[in-house]
N, C-alpha and C positions, 0 to 999 in steps of 0.2 A: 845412629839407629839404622840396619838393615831392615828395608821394604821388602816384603814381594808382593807384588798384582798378580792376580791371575784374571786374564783378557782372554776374551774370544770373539771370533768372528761370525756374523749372523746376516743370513738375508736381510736386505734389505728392502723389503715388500711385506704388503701385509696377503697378497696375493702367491700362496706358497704350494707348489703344486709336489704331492712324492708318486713318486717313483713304483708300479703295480708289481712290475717282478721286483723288487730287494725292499717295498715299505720302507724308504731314506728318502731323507730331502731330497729335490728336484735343485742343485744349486749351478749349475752349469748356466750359463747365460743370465743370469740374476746377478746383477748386484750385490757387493757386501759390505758392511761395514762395522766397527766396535759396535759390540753388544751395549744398548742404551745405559743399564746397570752399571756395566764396567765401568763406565766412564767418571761414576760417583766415586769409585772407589780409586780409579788413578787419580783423581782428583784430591781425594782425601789423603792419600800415600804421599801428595806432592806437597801437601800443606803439612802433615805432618815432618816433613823433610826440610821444608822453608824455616819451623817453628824450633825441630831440636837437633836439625842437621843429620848427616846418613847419606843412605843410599837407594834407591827407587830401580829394582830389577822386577820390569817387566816379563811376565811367560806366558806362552801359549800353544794350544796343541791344535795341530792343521796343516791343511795340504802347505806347498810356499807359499802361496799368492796371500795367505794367513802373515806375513811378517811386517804386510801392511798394518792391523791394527797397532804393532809393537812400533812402528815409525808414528802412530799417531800417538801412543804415549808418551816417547820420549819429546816430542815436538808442542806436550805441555807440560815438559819437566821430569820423566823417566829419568836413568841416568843409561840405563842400556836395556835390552830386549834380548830374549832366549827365544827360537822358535823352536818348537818338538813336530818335528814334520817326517815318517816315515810311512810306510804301506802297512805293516805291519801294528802300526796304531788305527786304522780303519777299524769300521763296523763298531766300534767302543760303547758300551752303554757310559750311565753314568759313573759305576763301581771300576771298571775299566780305564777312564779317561781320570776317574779320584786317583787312582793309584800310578797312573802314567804321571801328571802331576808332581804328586807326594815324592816320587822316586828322582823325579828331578831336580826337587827342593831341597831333597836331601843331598844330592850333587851341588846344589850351587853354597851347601854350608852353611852357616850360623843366619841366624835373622832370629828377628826382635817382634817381628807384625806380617802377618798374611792376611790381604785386603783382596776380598771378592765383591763381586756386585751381589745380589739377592741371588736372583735367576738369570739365564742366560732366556730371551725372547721367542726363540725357537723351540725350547724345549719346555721352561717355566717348569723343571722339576725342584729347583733349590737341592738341588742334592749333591751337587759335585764340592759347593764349597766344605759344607759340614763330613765331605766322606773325606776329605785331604786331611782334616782337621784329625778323623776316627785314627787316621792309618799312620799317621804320621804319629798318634798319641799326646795331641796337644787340646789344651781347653778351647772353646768358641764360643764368642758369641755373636747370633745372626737375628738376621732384621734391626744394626743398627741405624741409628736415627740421628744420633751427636755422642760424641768424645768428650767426656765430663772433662777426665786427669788421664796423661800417660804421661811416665814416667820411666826411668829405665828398666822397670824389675814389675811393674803391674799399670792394668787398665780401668779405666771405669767408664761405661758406657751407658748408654742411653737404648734398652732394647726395646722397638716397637710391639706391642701384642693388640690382639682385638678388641679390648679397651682400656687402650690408653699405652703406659710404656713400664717397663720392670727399670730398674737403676745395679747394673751388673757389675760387679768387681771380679778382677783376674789375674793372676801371672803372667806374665813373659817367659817364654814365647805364646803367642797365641794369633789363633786365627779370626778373625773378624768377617761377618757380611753387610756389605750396608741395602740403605734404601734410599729413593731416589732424594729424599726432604734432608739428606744430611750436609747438602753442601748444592753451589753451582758451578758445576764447572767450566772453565777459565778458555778461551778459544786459544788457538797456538799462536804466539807472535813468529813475525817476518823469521823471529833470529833463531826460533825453536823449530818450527819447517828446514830451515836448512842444515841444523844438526839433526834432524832426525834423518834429510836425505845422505846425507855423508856417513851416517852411524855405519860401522860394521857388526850386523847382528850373525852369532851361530847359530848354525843349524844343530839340532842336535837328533842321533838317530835311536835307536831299540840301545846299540853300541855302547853312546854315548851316555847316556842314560844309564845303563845296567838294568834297566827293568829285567823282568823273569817275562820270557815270552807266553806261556801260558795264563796270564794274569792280565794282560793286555790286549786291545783293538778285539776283536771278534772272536776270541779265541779264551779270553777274560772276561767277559761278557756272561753274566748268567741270565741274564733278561734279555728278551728281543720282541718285536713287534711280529705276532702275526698275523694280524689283519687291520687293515685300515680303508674306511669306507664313510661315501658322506650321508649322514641320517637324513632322512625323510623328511619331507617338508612339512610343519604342520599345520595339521586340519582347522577349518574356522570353528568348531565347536558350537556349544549350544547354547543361543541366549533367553533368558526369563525373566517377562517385563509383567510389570501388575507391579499393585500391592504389596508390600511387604508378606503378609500372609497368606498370598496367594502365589508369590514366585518361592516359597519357604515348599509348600507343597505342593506344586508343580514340580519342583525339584527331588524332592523324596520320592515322589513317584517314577519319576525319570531314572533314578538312580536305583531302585528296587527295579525296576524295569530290566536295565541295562545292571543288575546284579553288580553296580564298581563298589558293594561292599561286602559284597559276601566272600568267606570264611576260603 
């Protein structure tokens, strides 16, 4: 069975400062490391690799110093790593970075399962797994929770919703997102560190890729930030002590006062 993860790299702070002229992450001198998410799903790609055998191709799109998270996949069981690192992939929303992705997937050829975390930390749009999934024309199911049956030709999953979980069946190929409760993942042994430090991972560029430059990094992008700003602190507000039937219209008064319902 052909894997692919898709990983990314994320500050690692919860103390995140952007940047006034360009509104982008401030990541320069910050820390980074695998996106919390991801980690369920190399996790999940590796067990399913352990259970019906294949192959675990990690990918990810980022500057170099990004081909770290792909050493820490393989280092709990990857079998290799892809990094998409170009200039031309900058400024990407998430429509942008889907299709930067997708175009790559389609480069690396046949597979059977495309495993995302939920969200990536930094962003929390959920949107890049299910837009690989749009563009590529394949089925998803996201917010999984547990792998009922996979099999080679269909899936059945366990899809989380906000009360309780749906029970999904699918074809293959298909894209999958998980959530953090579907697994724990595994710390890297002695002997998985040092094939991840040995790995030779590709670089891959716009080139390599065949993307359409137009559809790509800043330029494919049809969404951008323009303003970003911290809200105001707020106010202590107004408290009303009595009685029941005396803070009831206290209040009505206050509020006919201060008109917060009129029309």
């Amino acid at each position: 069975m052909n894997l692919i993860v898709c990983v990314k790299q994320v500050p690692d702070t919860t103390d995140v400062k952007i940047d006034p002229a360009t509104n982008t992450l401030v990541r320069q001198g910050v820390a980074a490391v695998l996106n919390p998410f991801d980690a369920y799903a190399v996790e999940e790609a590796v067990r399913i690799k352990e259970k019906h055998g294949g192959k675990v191709t990690a990918l990810t799109m980022g500057p170099p110093q990004a081909v770290q998270v792909l050493r820490d996949a393989i280092a709990v069981g990857a079998d290799e790593g892809i990094l998409l690192s170009d200039r031309a992939f900058a400024g990407a929303d998430t429509l942008a970075t889907s299709n930067t992705l997708a175009q790559a997937i389609r480069k690396i050829g046949a597979f059977d399962l495309i495993l995302c975390g939920k969200q990536a930390v930094d962003g929390d749009t959920a949107q890049v797994g299910p837009g690989i999934a749009a563009l590529l024309d394949i089925p998803q199911i996201i917010f999984v929770r547990a792998i009922r049956e996979l099999s080679a030709d269909k899936i059945i999953a366990e899809r989380m919703t906000e009360d309780g979980f749906d029970v999904v069946e699918s074809t293959l190929p298909c894209l999958i997102s998980v959530v953090k409760g579907i697994n724990e993942p595994r710390l890297p042994s002695l002997r998985g560190v040092m094939t991840s430090k040995k790995a030779v991972i590709p670089t891959w560029t716009v080139q390599e890729t065949g993307a359409d430059p137009e559809r790509i990094g800043l330029k494919g992008s049809p969404t951008y930030v323009h303003k970003i700003f911290t809200p105001p602190a707020r106010t202590g507000g107004r408290k009303f002590e009595g009685e029941t039937a005396q803070v009831v219209e206290a209040f009505v008064k206050a509020a006919a006062e201060d008109k917060l319902f009129a029309p």
